[in-house]
N, C-alpha and C positions, 0 to 999 in steps of 0.2 A: 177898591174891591176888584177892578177889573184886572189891575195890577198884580194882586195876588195872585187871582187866578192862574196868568200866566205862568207862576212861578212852579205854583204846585202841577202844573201839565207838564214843565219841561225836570221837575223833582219826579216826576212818573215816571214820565220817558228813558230817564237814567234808569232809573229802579229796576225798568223793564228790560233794558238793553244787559244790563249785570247778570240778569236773573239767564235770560239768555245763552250768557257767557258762561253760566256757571254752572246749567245745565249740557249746552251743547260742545263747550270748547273748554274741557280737563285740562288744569295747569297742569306744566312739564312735573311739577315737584308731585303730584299725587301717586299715591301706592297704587302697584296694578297689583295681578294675579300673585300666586305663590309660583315658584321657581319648577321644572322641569328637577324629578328625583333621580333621574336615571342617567345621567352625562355620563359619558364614557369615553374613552379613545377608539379608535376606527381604523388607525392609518397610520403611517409614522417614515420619514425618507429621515437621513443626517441634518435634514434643517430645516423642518415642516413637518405638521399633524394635521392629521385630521380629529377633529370630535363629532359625534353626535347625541343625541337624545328622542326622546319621545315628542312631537308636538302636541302643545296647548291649546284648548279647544279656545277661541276667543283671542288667541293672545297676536298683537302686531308684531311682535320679533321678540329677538333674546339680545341681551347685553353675557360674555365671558369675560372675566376679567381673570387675571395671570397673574402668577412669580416663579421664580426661580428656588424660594426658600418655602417653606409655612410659615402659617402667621403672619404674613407678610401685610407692611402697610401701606405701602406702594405699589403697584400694581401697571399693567398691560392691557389694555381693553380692547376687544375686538365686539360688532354687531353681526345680528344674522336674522334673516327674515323666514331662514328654512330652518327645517331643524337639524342642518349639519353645519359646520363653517372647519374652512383650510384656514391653517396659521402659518406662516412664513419667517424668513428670518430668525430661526432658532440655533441655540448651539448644540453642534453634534454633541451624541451620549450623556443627555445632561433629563436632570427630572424635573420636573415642573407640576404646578398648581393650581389649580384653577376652580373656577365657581360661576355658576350662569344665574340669572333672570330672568324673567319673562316680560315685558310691558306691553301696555295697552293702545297706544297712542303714536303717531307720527313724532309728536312733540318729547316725548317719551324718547323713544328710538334715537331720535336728531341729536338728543342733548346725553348721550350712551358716556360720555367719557363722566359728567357731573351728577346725572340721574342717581338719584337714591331708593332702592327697591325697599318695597315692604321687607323683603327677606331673601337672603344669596339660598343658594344650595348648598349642601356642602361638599367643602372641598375635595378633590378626586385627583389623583394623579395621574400623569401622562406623561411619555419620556421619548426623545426623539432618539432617533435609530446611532449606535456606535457607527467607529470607524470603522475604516476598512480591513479585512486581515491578509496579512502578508503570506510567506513560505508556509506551507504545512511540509512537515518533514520528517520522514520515518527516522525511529528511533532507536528501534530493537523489535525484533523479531523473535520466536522459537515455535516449533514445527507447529503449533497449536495459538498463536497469538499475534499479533502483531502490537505495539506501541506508536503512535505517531504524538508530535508536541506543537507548540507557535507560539509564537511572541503573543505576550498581553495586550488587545485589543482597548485603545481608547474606548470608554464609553459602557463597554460591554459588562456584563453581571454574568451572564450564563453564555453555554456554544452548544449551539443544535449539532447532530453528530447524524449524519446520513451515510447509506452503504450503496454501494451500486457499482454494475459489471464494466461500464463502460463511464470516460468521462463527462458523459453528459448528467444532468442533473433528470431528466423525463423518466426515467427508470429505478431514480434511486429511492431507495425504503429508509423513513427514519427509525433510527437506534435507540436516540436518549437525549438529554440534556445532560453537563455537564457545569461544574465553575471552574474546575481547574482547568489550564492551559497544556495537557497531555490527556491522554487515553488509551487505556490497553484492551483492547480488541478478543475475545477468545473466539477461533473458529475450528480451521482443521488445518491439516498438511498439505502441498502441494495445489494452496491456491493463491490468486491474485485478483484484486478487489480495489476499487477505488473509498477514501474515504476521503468524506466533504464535511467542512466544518464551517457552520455560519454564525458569526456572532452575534447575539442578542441583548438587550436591556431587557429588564422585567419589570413591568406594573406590577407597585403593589396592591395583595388582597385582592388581586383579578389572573386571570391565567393568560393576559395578554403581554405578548413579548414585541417590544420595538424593532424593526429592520426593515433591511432591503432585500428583494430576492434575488438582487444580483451579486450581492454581496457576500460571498464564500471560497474558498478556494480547497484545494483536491490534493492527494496524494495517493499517485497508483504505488499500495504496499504488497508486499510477499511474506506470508510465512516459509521457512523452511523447510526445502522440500527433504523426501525421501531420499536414501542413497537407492542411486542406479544398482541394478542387481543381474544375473547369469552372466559376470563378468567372464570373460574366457581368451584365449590365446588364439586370434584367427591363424596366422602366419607368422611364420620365421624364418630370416634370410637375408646375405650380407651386415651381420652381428645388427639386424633389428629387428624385434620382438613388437608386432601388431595386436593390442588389444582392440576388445570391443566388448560391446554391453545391450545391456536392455533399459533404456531410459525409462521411470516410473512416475516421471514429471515431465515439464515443457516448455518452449521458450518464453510462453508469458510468465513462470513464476520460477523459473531458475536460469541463474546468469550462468553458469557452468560448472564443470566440473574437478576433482583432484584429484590426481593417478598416484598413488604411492607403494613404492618397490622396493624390501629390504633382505637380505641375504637371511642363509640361515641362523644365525648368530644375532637378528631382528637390527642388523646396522641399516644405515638408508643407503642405497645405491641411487635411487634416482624418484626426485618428488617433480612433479609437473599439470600446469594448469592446464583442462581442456576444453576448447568451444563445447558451448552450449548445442552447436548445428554441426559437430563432429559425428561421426559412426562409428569410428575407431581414432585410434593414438598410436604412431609409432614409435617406438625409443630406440634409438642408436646407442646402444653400450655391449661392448666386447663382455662384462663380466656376466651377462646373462645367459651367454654360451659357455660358462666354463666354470660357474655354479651354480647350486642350488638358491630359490631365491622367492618370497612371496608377495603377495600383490591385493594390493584392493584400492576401490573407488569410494566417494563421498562425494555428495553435491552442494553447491553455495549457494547464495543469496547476498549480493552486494547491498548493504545500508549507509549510507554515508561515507562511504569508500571504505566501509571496513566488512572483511568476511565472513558471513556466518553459516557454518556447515553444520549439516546434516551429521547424523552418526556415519562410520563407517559400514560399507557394505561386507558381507563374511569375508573374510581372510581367505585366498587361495595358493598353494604353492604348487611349484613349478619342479621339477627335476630333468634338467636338462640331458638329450642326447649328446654324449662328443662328436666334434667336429673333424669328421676326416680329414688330411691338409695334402697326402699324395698317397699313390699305389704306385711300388718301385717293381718292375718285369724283370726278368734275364733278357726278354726281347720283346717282338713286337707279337710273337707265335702264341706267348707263354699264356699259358690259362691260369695262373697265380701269380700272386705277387703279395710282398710286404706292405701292409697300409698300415698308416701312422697317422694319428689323431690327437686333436688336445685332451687335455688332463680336464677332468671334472674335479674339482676341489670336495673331499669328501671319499670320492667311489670306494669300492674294496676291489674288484675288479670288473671286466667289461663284458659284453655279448656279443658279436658281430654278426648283421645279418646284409644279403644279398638277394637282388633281384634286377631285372636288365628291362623290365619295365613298371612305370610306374604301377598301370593295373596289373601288375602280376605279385605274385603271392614272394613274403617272406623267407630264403632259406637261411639258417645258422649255418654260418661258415668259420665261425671261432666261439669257443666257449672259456667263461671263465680265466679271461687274460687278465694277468694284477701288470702288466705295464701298457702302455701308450700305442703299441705296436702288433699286428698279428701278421699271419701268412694267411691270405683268404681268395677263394677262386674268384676267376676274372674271365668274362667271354668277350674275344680281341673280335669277334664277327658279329656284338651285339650293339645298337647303337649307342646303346648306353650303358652303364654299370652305375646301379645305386647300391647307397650302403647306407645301413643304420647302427650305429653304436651303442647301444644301449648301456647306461651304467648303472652297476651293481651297488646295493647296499650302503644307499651313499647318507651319511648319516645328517638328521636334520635335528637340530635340539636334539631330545633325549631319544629318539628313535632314529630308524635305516629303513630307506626307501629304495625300492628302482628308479630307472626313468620312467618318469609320467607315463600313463597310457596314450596319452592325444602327441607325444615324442614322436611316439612312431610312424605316427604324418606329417609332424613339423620339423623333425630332423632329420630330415632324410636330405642325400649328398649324391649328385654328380659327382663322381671322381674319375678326373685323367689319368691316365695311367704314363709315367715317364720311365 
């Protein structure tokens, strides 16, 4: 009897310590909570996320488990006792899968790779940040647009598209999102503008995009400026003809300019490229003393080393004074003499006019000469004798012209007398 007794006290004992157990100390395998519904991504660099979620009232941590594909029946397990966790070790621009838990228990937590929850979440996607992007690279241009392009970015889905003055990024305004690997810009004329492109991955069914913010690279673009305009003739002398203008643009958004010069018959006498930080352009050529000959400017924009110009600015022509070349005396006394000038190509005949200083006033001292040659007065006690030749009716295309009005300050002649 006493025997028994024994037995059935330490049969208690057990009974008691199990009950204990199974009150105070939850095996690892028991169901906790329901899962956290709100997982999302957070964060994202080339080889690492962030996720978070909402915290569980009660809950000892969360178990996420991963793949690479859906459906997936192998998996990646990471724990967390907060409600966010860093994952590491990812492959750039790649999308991924994942599903979280909640448990209850230490024991729970500890055993996160074997634990079997009541219930995952479901699955949510998240995608680590593309590569890096290379050149961005203007493409084409016209006076209202720019185009820039780049190489196809590992990883990438879509390209944020920012604009800004300078190339910093602290100033610039985003544009848009894009998928293709180009973009054509509309803006206006006569500007220069940086455009930043940063590659992104896109979550789907969420409006969050994978990357880095250091991740972008820039291209200062121009559209096409304006042609420079009040082109005009400053000077002429020793057979070169000084233009100059009124620039309508600047050296942030135009590489420079093109001068083009062609007789009256519209052949070219002389094309030429001119700085940017120019004022004028000289030409040295003989034939713009001794024809008729018109002129205008347009502006460029270098893109990949090729030109793209502006319209041309109005057309101007020119009709050149003849060039006095001597005044022949009887002597040194003599108050006339025979002066002989080049031929203007065209004239029907000439005008000669005189005066002995520059501020003093024009007199005709020959009229109407059909050759090269007149007899015109000459003062031997004055210091100097100018002379302007003016040529007559000198035919341009379908019409006849004078010499220019601005001739009669730009061709004007010291002449020695021998």
């Amino acid at each position: 009897m006493k025997e028994t007794s024994k037995k059935l006290h330490k049969l208690w004992l057990i009974a008691a310590m199990a009950l204990l157990i199974t009150v105070f100390l939850e095996p690892a395998n028991v169901k906790a909570a329901q899962p956290p519904t709100d997982l999302k991504q957070t964060s994202a660099s080339t080889r690492s996320v962030e996720l978070g979620w909402t915290a569980q009232s009660g809950a000892y941590g969360y178990i996420i488990r991963y793949a690479a594909t859906p459906n997936a029946t192998t998996f990646n397990y990471e724990r967390a006792t907060r409600n966010e966790i860093y994952i590491s070790g990812l492959t750039l621009g790649t999308t991924y899968y994942a599903q979280i838990c909640s448990v209850d228990t230490y024991q729970q937590y500890a055993n996160y790779k074997t634990y079997t929850p009541a219930a995952w979440s479901n699955a949510i996607e998240f995608n680590t940040a593309p590569d890096n992007i290379s050149t961005v690279t203007q493409t084409n241009a016209t006076n209202n647009s720019v185009t820039v392009s780049w190489a196809p970015v590992t990883g990438a889905t879509h390209y944020l598209i920012y604009l800004g003055n300078s190339s910093s990024t602290s100033t610039a305004q985003a544009y848009g999102t894009t998928t293709n690997c180009s973009v054509t810009l509309q803006t206006q004329p006569n500007v220069s503008f940086y455009i930043f492109v940063q590659p992104l991955r896109k979550t789907a069914g969420t409006d969050y995009y994978a990357t880095t913010s250091s991740n972008y690279n820039s291209k200062n673009c121009k559209t096409i400026p304006t042609a420079p305009n009040s082109i005009s003739i400053k000077q002429r002398s020793s057979y070169t003809t000084y233009f100059t203008w009124n620039s309508t643009s600047t050296t942030d958004n135009t590489d420079g300019y093109e001068l083009e010069i062609k007789n009256a018959k519209n052949k070219k006498i002389a094309k030429e490229d001119v700085s940017i930080y120019a004022s004028y352009k000289g030409i040295y050529n003989k034939k713009l003393f001794t024809q008729p000959f018109q002129y205008r400017m347009r502006s460029y924009v270098e893109i990949n080393g090729q030109k793209k110009y502006s319209a041309w600015s109005s057309t101007k022509k020119y009709i050149p004074g003849a060039v006095p070349k001597k005044i022949v005396r009887a002597n040194r006394y003599a108050t006339s003499g025979k002066l002989n000038w080049t031929k203007v190509t065209g004239a029907k005949s000439y005008t000669v006019y005189w005066k002995t200083s520059l501020k003093g006033k024009w007199k005709v001292v020959a009229k109407n000469v059909k050759g090269t040659n007149a007899n015109v007065k000459y003062n031997p006690k004055a210091k100097n004798n100018f002379y302007y030749v003016k040529a007559n009716k000198v035919k341009f295309g379908k019409k006849k012209y004078n010499s220019s009005s601005n001739s009669k300050n730009l061709d004007v002649y010291y002449v020695k007398s021998r």
